[in-house]
N, C-alpha and C positions, 0 to 999 in steps of 0.2 A: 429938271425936276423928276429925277423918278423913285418918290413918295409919295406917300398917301396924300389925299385931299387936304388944303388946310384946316379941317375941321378936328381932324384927330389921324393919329399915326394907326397901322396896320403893320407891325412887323413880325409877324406869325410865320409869314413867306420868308424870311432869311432867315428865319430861328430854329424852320423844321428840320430835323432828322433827313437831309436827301439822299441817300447812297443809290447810286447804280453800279452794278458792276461795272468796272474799268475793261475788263479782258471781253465784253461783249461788245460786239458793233452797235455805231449809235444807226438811227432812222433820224434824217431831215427832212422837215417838210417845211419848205419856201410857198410862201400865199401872198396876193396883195389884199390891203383894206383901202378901198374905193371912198373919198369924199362921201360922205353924208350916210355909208353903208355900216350897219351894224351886223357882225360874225357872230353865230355865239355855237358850241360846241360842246358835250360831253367829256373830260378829258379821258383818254382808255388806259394812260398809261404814264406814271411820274415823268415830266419835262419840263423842259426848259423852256418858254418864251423870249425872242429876242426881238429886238425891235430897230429897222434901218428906215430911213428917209423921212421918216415925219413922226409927232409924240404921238402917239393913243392911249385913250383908255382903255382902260381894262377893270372889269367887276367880277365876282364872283358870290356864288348863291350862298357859301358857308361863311364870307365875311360883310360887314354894315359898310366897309371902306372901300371908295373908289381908289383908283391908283392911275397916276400919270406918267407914264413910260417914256423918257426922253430917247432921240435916237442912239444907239449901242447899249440901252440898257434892259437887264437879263431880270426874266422873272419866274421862280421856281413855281410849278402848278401840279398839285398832288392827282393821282389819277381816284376818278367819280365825280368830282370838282367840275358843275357846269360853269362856263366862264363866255362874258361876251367884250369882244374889244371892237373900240372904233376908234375912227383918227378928231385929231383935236382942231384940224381948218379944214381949208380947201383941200389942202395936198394931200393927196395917198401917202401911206405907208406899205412896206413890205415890212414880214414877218415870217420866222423860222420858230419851227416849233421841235425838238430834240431832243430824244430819249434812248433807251439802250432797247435794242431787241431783246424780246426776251428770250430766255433760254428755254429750250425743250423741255416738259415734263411729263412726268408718265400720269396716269389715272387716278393715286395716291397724291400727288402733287398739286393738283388743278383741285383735287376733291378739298386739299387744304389752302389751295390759295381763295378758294371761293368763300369758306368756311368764314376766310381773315376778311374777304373780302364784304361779306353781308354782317359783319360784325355778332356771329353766332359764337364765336370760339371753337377751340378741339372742346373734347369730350374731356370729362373731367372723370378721373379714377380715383375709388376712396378704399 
């Protein structure tokens, strides 16, 4: 099962726009989720969730729908996206979490991903 809660679907996650650069190197980060222990995190940067050894949950603060993540299954998380996952019995899971490095940019660059990023916009010329 890795779909939203029986109560209603959530398919925003498959439908979003993901692009990462292909020619940049990814960052993996491998974690376990411990029986009864709840993760929850910031995300910094567009990744991918993957899930090995046992299903967990996973919620997020921008959507009403829980989601149950079967083992090998991948779930796309936008970066500012606080998200908290835990496992669904006894058993632990381990989880990878994978996104592309980002590229370098200069003082103009950062001054516009920040811009995109607080949802102000560039400046508008008339």
């Amino acid at each position: 099962m890795d779909q939203a809660s029986p109560q209603c679907m959530d398919d925003d996650s498959s439908q979003a726009q993901y692009q990462q650069d292909e020619c940049l190197p990814k960052v993996v980060l491998h974690f376990p989720v411990m029986s009864g222990a709840t993760l929850t995190w910031r995300v910094e940067a567009d990744s991918t969730l993957a899930v090995q050894g046992a299903r967990v949950w996973l919620t997020r603060v921008s959507s009403p729908y829980d989601h149950w993540l079967a083992p090998g299954a991948e779930f796309r998380l936008q970066r500012g996206e606080r998200v908290w996952i835990s496992t669904d019995g006894e058993q632990g899971a381990r989880v990878s979490l994978s996104s592309a490095l980002p590229a370098r940019r200069g003082m103009i660059g950062r001054w516009l991903g920040w811009l995109a990023w607080s949802s102000i916009g560039a400046p508008v010329t008339r």
